[in-house]
VEXSEGU-128164 format. One record per residue (C-alpha): x, y, z; residue number from 1. Coordinates in nm, 2 decimals. Layout:
      c1      c2      c3  pos
       X       Y       Z  NUM
...
end
This chain:
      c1      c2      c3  pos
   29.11   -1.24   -9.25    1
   29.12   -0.88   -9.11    2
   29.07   -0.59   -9.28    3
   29.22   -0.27   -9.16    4
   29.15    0.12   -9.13    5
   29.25    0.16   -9.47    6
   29.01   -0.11   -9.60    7
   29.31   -0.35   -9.70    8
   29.26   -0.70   -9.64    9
   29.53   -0.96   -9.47   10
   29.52   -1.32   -9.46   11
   29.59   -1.36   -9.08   12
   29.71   -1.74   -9.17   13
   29.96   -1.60   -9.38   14
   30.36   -1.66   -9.17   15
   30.52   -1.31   -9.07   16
   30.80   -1.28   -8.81   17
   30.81   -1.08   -8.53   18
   31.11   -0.98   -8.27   19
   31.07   -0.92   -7.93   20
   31.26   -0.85   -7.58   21
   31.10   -0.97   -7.28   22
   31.23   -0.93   -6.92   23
   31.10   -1.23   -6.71   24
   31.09   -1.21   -6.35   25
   31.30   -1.42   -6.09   26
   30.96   -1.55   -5.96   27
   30.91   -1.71   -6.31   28
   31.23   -1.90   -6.34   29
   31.06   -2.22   -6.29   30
   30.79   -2.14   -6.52   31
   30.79   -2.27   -6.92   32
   30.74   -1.94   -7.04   33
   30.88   -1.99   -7.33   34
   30.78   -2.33   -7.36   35
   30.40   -2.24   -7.35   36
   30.44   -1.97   -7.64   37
   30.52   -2.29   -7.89   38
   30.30   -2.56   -7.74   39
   29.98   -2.38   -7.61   40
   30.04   -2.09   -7.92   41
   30.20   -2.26   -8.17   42
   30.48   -2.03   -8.21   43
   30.84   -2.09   -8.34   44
   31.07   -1.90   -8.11   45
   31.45   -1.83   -8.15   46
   31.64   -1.72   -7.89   47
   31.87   -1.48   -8.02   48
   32.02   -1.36   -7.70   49
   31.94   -1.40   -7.29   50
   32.10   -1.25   -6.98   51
   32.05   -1.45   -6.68   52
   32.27   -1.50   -6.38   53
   32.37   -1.84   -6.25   54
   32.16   -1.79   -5.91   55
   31.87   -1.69   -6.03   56
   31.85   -1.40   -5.79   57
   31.78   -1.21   -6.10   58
   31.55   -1.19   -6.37   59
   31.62   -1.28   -6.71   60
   31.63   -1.09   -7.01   61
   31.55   -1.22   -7.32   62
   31.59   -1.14   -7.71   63
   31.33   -1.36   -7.87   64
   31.25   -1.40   -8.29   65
   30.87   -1.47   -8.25   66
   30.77   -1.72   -8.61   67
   30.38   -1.76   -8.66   68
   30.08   -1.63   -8.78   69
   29.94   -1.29   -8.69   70
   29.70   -1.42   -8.47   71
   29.95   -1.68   -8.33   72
   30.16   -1.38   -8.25   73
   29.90   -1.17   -8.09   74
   29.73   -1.40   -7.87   75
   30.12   -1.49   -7.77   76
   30.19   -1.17   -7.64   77
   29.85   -1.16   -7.48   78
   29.94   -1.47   -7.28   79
   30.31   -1.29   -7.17   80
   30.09   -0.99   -7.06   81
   29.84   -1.17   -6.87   82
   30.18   -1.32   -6.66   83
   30.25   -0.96   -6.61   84
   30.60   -1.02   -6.79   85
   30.71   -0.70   -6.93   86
   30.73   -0.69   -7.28   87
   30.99   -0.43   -7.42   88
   30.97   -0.44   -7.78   89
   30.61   -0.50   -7.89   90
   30.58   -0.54   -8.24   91
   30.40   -0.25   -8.45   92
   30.08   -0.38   -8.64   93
   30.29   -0.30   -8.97   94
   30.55   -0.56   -8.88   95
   30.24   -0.80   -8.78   96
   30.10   -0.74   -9.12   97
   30.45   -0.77   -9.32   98
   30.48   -1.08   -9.47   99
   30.86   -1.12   -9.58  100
end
């Protein structure tokens, strides 16, 4: 559990959703980016749209659906930070702490 500013309290075990768009660099092509962020975090990810060129000259763009719990979710995107790929649609703590 968390509690925030306002002295609520959130079961971080609880399932929330989060959507994200990630640009991944050529360099990491080879990687399992996404791989790692359902084995090592235990995330369900959906691919809901990608750029990437055929050479992979380029990097690659992608439109993920992040499934997990809150702390699944942030210690995911720590992990994509850490790689130094640049995340452009962070989720805001209100959408972490939404639980549709």
């Amino acid at each position: 559990m968390i509690t925030s500013s306002s002295s609520k309290t959130v079961e971080t075990n609880s399932l929330t959703e989060s959507r994200i768009t990630i640009r991944v660099p050529r360099e990491y092509h080879q990687q399992p980016v996404i791989s790692t962020l359902i084995s090592r975090y235990g995330l369900t990810v959906n691919i809901a749209g990608a750029i990437l060129t055929g050479n992979g000259n380029q990097d690659g763009w992608f439109d993920l659906q992040l499934r997990g719990t809150q702390n699944q979710i942030m210690y995911g995107l720590a992990y994509l930070d850490e790689q130094k790929i640049e995340i452009w649609r962070k989720p805001t703590s209100n959408e972490l702490l939404r639980n549709d």
